[in-house]
C-alpha positions in Angstrom: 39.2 58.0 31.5 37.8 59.3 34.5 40.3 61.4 36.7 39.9 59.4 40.1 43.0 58.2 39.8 42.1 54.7 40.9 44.7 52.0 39.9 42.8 48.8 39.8 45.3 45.9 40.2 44.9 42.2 38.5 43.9 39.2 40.2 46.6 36.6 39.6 44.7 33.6 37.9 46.1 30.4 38.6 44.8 27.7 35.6 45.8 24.6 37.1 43.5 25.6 40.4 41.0 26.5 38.0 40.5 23.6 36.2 40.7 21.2 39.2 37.8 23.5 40.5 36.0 23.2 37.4 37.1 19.6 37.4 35.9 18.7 40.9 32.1 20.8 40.4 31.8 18.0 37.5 32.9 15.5 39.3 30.0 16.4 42.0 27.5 16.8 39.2 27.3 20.5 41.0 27.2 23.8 38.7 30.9 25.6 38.8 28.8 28.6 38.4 27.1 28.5 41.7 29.6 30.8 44.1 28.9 28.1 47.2 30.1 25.3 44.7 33.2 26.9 43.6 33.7 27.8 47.3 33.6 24.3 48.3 36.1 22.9 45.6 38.2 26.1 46.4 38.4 25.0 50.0 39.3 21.4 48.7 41.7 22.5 46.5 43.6 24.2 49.1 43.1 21.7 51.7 45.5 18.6 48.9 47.3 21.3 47.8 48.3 22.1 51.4 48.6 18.4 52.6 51.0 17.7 49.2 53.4 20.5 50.3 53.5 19.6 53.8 54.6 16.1 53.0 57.4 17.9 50.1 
């Protein structure tokens, strides 16, 4: 290890917003590998998942 001391914290992965992602590229016919793709069905995501737990 190198002495930097740099702690390097995890990302918290969320599956479910992963796989409606992945889910909504395919839907799209769009590649879930393209960063502007997965930008897009991130955006969407968030935008039911917002609506959904406004209406709660």
């Amino acid at each position: 290890m190198d002495s930097n001391n740099q702690i390097i914290e995890p990302t918290p992965y969320d599956d479910a917003q992963w796989l409606w992602c992945a889910d909504w590229c395919k839907k799209k016919g769009l590649s879930p590998y393209d960063s502007k793709n997965w930008a897009d069905a991130k955006f969407e995501y968030l935008k039911a998942h917002e609506a959904k737990e406004r209406k709660g």
